[in-house]
C-alpha positions in Angstrom: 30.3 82.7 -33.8 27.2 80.9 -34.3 28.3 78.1 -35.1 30.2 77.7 -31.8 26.6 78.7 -30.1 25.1 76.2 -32.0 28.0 73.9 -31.1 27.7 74.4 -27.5 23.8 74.6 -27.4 24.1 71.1 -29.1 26.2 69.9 -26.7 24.1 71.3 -23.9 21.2 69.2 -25.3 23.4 66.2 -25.9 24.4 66.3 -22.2 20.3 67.2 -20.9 19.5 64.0 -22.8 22.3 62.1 -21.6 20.9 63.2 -17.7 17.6 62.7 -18.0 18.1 59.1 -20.0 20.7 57.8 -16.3 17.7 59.4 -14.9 15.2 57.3 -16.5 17.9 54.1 -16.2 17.9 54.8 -12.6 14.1 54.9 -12.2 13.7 51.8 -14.0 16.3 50.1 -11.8 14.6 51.4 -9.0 10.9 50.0 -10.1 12.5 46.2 -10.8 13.9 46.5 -7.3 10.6 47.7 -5.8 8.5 44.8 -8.2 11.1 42.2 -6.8 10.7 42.8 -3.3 7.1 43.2 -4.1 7.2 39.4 -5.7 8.8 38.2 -2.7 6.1 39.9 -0.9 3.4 38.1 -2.6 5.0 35.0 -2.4 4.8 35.1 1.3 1.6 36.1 1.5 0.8 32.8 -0.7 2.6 31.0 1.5 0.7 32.2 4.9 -2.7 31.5 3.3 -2.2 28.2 2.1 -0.7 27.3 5.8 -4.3 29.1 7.0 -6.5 27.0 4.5 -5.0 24.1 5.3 -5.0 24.7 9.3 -8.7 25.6 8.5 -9.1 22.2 6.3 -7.4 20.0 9.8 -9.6 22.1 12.2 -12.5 20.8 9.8 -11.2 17.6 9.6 -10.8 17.2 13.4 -14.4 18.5 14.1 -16.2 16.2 12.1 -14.4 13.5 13.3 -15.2 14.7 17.1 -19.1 14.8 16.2 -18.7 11.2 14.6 -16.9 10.1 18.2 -19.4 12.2 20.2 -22.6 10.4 18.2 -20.4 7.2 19.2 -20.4 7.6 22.8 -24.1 8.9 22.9 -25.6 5.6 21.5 -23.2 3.9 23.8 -24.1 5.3 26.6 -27.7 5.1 25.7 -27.4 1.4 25.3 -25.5 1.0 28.9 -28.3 3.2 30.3 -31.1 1.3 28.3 -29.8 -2.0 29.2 -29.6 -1.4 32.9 -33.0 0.2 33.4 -34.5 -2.6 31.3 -33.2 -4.8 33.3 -34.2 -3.2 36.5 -37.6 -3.1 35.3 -38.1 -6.8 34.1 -36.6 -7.5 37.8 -39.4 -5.0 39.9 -41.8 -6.7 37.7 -40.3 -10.1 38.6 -40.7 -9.3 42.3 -44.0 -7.8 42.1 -45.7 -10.8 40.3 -43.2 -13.5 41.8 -42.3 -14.8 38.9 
């Protein structure tokens, strides 16, 4: 008689252990599941922040080039205006001297 107990309390521990390891399988299977999608995750993130920092290098880009074309048209106009009021000077002073 007790070796059938011991028999069938063996087997109840075999078949605990046997539980508890698809148990452990299946919480394993389920953390490689939950680290691949968390992979993908990351490499979307990646993705996003290298299209910001390179929107953010264009935008720089495209900012300095509008203060380069803005310091452009200020000298330029500057000259027109310099040019004409020169002009209209050496001509008063023309007409007031009769030169």
């Amino acid at each position: 008689m007790t070796e059938s107990s011991q028999r069938g309390d063996y087997e109840r521990r075999i078949k605990r252990l046997e539980d508890n390891d698809e148990k452990i399988f299946d919480s394993l299977e389920k953390i490689k599941d939950g680290q691949h999608s968390q992979n993908l995750i990351n490499q979307k993130m990646n993705f996003t922040l290298d299209s910001i920092n390179r929107e953010r290098e264009l935008e720089k880009e495209n900012k300095k080039e509008s203060k380069e074309d803005i310091k452009k048209i200020k000298f330029w106009v500057l000259g027109l205006v310099g040019t004409i009021i020169s002009t209209l000077i050496i001509t008063t002073v023309k007409m007031i001297f009769g030169l």
